[in-house]
C-alpha positions in Angstrom: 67.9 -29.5 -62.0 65.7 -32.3 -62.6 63.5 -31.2 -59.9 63.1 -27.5 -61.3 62.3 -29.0 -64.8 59.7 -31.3 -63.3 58.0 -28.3 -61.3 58.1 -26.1 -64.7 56.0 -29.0 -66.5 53.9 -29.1 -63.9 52.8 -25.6 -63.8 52.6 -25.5 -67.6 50.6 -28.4 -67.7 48.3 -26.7 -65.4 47.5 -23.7 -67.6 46.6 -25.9 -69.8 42.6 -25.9 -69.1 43.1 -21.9 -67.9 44.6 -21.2 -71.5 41.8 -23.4 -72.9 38.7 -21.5 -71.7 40.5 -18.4 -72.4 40.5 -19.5 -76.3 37.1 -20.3 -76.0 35.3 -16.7 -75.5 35.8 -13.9 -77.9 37.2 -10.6 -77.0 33.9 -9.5 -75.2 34.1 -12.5 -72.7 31.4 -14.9 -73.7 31.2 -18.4 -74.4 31.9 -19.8 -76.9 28.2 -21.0 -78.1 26.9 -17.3 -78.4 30.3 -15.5 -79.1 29.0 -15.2 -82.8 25.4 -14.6 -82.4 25.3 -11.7 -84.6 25.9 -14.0 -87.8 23.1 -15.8 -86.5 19.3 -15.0 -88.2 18.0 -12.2 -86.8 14.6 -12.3 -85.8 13.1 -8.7 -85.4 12.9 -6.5 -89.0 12.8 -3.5 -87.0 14.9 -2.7 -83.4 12.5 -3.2 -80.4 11.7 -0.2 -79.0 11.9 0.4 -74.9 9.0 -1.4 -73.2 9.1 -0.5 -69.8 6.8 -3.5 -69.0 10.0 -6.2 -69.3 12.5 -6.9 -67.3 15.3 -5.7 -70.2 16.0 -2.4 -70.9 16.3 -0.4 -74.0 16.3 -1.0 -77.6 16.5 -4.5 -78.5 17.4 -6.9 -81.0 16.6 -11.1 -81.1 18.9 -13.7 -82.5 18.4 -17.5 -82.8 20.8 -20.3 -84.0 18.4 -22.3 -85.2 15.1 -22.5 -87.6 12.5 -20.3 -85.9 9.8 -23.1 -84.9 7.2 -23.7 -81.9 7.9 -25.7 -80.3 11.6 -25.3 -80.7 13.9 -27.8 -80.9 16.3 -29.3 -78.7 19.8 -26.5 -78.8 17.6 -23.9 -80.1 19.5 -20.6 -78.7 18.0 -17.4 -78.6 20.0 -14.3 -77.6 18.4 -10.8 -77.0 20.9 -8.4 -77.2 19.6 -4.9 -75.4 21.5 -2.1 -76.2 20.8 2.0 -74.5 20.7 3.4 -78.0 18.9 2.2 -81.2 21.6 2.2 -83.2 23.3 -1.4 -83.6 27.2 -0.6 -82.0 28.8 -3.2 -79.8 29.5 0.0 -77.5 26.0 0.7 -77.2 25.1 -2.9 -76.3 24.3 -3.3 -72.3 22.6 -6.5 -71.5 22.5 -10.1 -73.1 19.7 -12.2 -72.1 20.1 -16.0 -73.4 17.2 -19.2 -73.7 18.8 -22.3 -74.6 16.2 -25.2 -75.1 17.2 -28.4 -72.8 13.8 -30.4 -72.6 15.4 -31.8 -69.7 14.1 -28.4 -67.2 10.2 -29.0 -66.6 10.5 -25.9 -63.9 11.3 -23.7 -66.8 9.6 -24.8 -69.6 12.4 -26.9 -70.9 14.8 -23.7 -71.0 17.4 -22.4 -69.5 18.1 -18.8 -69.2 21.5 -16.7 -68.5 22.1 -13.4 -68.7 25.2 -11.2 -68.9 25.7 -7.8 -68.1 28.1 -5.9 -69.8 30.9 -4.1 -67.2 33.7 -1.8 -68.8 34.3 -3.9 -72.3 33.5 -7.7 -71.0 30.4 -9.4 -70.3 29.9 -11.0 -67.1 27.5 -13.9 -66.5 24.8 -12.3 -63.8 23.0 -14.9 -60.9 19.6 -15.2 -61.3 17.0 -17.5 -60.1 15.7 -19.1 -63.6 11.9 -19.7 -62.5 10.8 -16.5 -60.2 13.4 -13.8 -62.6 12.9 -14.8 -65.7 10.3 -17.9 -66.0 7.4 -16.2 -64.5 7.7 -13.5 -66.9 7.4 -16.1 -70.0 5.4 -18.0 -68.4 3.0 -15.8 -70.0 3.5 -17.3 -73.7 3.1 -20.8 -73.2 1.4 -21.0 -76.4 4.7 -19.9 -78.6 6.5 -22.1 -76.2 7.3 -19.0 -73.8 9.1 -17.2 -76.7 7.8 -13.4 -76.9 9.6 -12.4 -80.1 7.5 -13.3 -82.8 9.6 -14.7 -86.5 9.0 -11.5 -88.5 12.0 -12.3 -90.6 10.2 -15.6 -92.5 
């Protein structure tokens, strides 16, 4: 009996970090730093329309966690949600792209960049190579410290 108790703490104990993560993203599956970007300042007035030009599709909208300066600030986070309609629905949304300033990532401009896709009701963190898929793109705004969005909100 002492045996069987032993083995039932054990595997207890060991959902432990499992039951942990779990509490950490929201319903949608994200982690916890960007579950609540919404509630964060928005940076676009208006929806971004389609540019066929980028590498994210449809209408867009830019959120950041922080005071909207260049350069930005160490655990500045900038999430662009894309969504196939204009209208701002969480069913409409299809693609979150995320910049979190490190200034310890001189290949990428001191950022690192993630991006989920959204599959069914959950987002799922997609592999990509940081410097050819998404640095080389912003590579192109050195000069707003490779942020496109512009602070039309202040």
């Amino acid at each position: 009996m002492k045996k069987f108790l032993i083995l039932v703490i054990l595997f207890l104990t060991s959902l432990i970090p499992l039951l942990q993560a779990i509490s950490q993203n929201n319903k949608l599956g994200l982690p916890g730093e960007i579950k609540d970007y919404t509630k964060w300042t928005r940076v676009n007035k208006k929806v971004l329309k389609p540019n066929p030009i980028t590498g994210h599709p449809g209408y867009k909208d830019v959120y950041i966690n922080k005071q909207f300066l260049i350069p930005f600030l160490e655990g500045t986070i900038i999430v662009k949600e894309s969504r196939k309609e204009r209208r701002r629905k969480e069913k409409n949304i299809v693609e979150l792209t995320v910049m979190r300033k490190t200034n310890n990532n001189e290949d990428t401009g001191n950022w690192d960049f993630t991006m989920y896709k959204k599959e069914g009701s959950l987002f799922n963190q997609v592999a990509i190579d940081q410097k050819t898929a998404c640095f080389s793109c912003h590579q192109r705004v050195a000069d707003s410290d490779f942020v496109y969005t512009k602070p039309s909100n202040f």
